[in-house]
N, C-alpha and C positions, 0 to 999 in steps of 0.2 A: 549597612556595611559594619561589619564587626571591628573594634579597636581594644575589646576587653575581654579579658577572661579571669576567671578564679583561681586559674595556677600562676597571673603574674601580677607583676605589682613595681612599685619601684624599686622597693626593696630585696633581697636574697641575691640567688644566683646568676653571672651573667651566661649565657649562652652558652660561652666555650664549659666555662667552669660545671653548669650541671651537664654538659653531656661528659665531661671529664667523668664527672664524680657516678654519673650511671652506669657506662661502661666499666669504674672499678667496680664498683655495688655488684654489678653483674660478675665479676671475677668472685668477687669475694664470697658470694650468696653460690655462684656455683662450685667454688673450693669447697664449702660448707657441705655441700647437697652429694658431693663426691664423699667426703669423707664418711658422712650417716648410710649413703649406700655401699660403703665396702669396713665396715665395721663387724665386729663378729658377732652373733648371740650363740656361741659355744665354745667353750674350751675343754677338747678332746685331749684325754692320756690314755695309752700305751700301757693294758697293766700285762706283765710277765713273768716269770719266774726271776727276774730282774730287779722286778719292781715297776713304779709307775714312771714311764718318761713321756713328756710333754709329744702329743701324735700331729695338733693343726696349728699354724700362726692364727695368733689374736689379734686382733687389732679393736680396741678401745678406743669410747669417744669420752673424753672427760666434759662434764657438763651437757648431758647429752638434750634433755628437755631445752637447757635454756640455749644453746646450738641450734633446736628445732627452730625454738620461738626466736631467733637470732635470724636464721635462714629467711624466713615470710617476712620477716621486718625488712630487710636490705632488700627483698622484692619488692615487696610495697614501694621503699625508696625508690627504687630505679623508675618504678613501672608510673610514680607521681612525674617526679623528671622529665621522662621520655616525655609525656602527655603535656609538660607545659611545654619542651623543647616545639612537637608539633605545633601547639595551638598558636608560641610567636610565628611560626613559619608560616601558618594560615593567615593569622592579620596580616603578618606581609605581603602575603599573594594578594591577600584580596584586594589592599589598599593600592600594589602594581596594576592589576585589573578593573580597577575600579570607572566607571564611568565618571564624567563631570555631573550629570546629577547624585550619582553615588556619594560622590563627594562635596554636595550640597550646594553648587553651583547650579543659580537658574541657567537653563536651557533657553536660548535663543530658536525663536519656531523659524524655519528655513524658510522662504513664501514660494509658492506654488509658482509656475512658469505658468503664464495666462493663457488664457485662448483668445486667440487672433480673428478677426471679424472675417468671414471667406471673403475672399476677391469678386468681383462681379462677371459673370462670361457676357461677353458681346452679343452672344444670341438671344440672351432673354431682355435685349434691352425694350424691345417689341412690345413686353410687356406696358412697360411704362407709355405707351399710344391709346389714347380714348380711342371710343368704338368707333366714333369716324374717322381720325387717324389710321387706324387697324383694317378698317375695310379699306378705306384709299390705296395703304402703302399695297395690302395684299392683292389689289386689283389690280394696280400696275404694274407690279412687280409679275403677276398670270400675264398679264398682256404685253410686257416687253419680253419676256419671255416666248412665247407663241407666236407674236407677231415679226421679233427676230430672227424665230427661224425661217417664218416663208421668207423674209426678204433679203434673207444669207446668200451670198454667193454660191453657196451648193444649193439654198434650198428650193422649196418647189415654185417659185416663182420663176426661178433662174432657169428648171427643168420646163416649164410650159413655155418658156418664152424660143426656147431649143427647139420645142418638139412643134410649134406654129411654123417654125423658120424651115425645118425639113419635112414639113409632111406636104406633099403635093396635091392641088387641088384635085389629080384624078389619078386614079390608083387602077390596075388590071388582076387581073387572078385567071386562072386555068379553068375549065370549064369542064364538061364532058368531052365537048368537041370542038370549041370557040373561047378565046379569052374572053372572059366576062367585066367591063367596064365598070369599076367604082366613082359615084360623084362624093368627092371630101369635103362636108360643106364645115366653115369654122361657125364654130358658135360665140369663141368669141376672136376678137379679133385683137392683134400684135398691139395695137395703138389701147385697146381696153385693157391689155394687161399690164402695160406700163400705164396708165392712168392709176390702174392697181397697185401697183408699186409704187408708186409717188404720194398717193394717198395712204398706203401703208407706213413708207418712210419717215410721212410726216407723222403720223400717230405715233409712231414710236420713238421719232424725238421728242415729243410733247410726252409722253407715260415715261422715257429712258432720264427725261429732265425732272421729273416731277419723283420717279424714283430715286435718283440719284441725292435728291432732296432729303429724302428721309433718311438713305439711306446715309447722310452726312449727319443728319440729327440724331440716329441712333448712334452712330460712333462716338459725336458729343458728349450725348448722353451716359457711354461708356466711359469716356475720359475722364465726366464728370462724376462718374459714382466709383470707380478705382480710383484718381486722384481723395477723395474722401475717406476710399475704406483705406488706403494707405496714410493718409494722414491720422487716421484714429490708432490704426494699428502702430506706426511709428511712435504715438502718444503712451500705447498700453506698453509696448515694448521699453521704452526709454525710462516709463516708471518703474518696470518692472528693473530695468538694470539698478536705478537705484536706491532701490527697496531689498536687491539683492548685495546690493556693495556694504549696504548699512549692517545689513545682516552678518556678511561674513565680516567686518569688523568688529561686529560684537561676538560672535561666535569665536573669531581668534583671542581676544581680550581675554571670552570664559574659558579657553584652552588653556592661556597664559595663568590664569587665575587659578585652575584647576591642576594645572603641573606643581604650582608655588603650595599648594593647599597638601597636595600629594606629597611634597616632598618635605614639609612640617611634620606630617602624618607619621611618615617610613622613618624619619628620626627620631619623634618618640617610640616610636614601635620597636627601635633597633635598643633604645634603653630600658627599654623590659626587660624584669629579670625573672628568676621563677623562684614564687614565692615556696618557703618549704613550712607549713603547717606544725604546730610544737608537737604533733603527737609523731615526728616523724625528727624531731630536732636531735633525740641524743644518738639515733640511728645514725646521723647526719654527720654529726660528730664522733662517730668508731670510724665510719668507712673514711672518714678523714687522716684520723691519725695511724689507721691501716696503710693511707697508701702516702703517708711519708715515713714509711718506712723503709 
């Protein structure tokens, strides 16, 4: 960041006073520059039977070279001027815009928002079952399944036991010319399929007990591996609050640090003046006593 330059110093002009003194320079240098272009190089007569009478206005420049060399010198001044007038206006922008490292204030590193350990889904807890576990749970879990549904009040248990109860031991059909007698023999019989069913029932309390089993140690299981990742997570979270809190305490500090430093800055920048160079001094001093006149 820039706080220096070759047109200022402590010493010379302040502010107001060289753009004063430039904008006369500028008057003065272009009064100067008017009068060298409406000056005459001829003076015309009228000669006649009269004699000779004066034919164009003259207009004369008394001092005419040192007028030139007069003119470029009051530019020079203004055009030094102008150029320190800018360059304080730039320190001060720059020192307004300036960052806190800019202005040499360490930076405070913000810390990164963590990443959070994923949560666990309940379905993969299965994973966590050795291979006899894993075949157990999956056997019974196939057989209360299958085995539930025949013994469902809709399902086919419930349907054979229906279709024993109405189908008659002898059945008829039409014939060519004589109903033709069917014998319905059962193969199995009412008392066999409730035998079936009771033996079924039973197995499927024993595999619905034994799944249920697991199926309470994988929920465990899940309680226990999200009570966990939530406790870690709670841990990375909570340090990260206050790894964040520390931070933006020092970060407002170097704010406060960095305003105080900025506003030392803009003060001396505002007491810069603009230095005027001796080859420009006695110029300095015409357009001076020029314009208190």
């Amino acid at each position: 960041m820039k706080t220096t330059s070759i047109f200022l110093g402590s010493k010379g002009l302040s502010q107001s006073e060289a753009n004063h003194t430039a904008n006369v320079s500028k008057e003065i240098a272009e009064a100067i520059g008017s009068e060298i272009q409406e000056m005459s190089l001829f003076r015309k007569h009228l000669n006649d039977k009269y004699g000779k009478t004066p034919y164009n206005f003259v207009k004369e420049v008394d001092g005419l070279e040192e007028k030139c060399l007069e003119e470029g010198a009051i530019y020079a001044l203004s055009a030094w001027l102008r150029e320190g007038i800018k360059s304080k206006a730039q320190i001060i922008a720059g020192i307004q815009s300036a960052s806190a490292d800019d202005l040499g204030i360490e930076k405070a590193t913000q810390p990164n928002a963590p990443m959070l350990n994923q949560l666990p889904v309940e379905s993969q807890m299965i994973e966590q079952l050795n291979i006899a576990e894993r075949a157990e749970y999956l056997t019974v879990e196939a057989k209360a399944a299958h085995i539930g549904k025949k013994i469902h009040p809709g399902g086919v248990i419930a349907q054979w036991r229906k279709m024993l109860a109405k189908t008659a031991p002898v059945e008829f059909i039409q014939g060519e010319k004589d109903h033709l007698r069917i014998d319905v023999e059962r193969l199995y019989t009412p008392k066999s399929i409730d035998d079936l069913f009771y033996t079924l029932q039973k197995e499927h309390r024993e595999v619905e007990s034994r799944l249920n089993y697991y199926k309470a140690k994988l929920h465990n299981l899940f309680n226990e591996q999200l009570g966990k990742v939530q406790s870690e997570n709670a841990s990375i979270t909570e340090a990260y609050r206050t790894e964040y809190a520390a931070w933006r305490l020092q970060f407002e500090a170097n704010q406060h640090k960095a305003e105080a430093k900025r506003a030392e800055l803009l003060r001396e920048a505002s007491e810069l003046k603009v230095i005027v160079p001796d080859s420009l001094r006695d110029i300095l001093e015409a357009v001076r006593k020029f314009s208190k006149k």
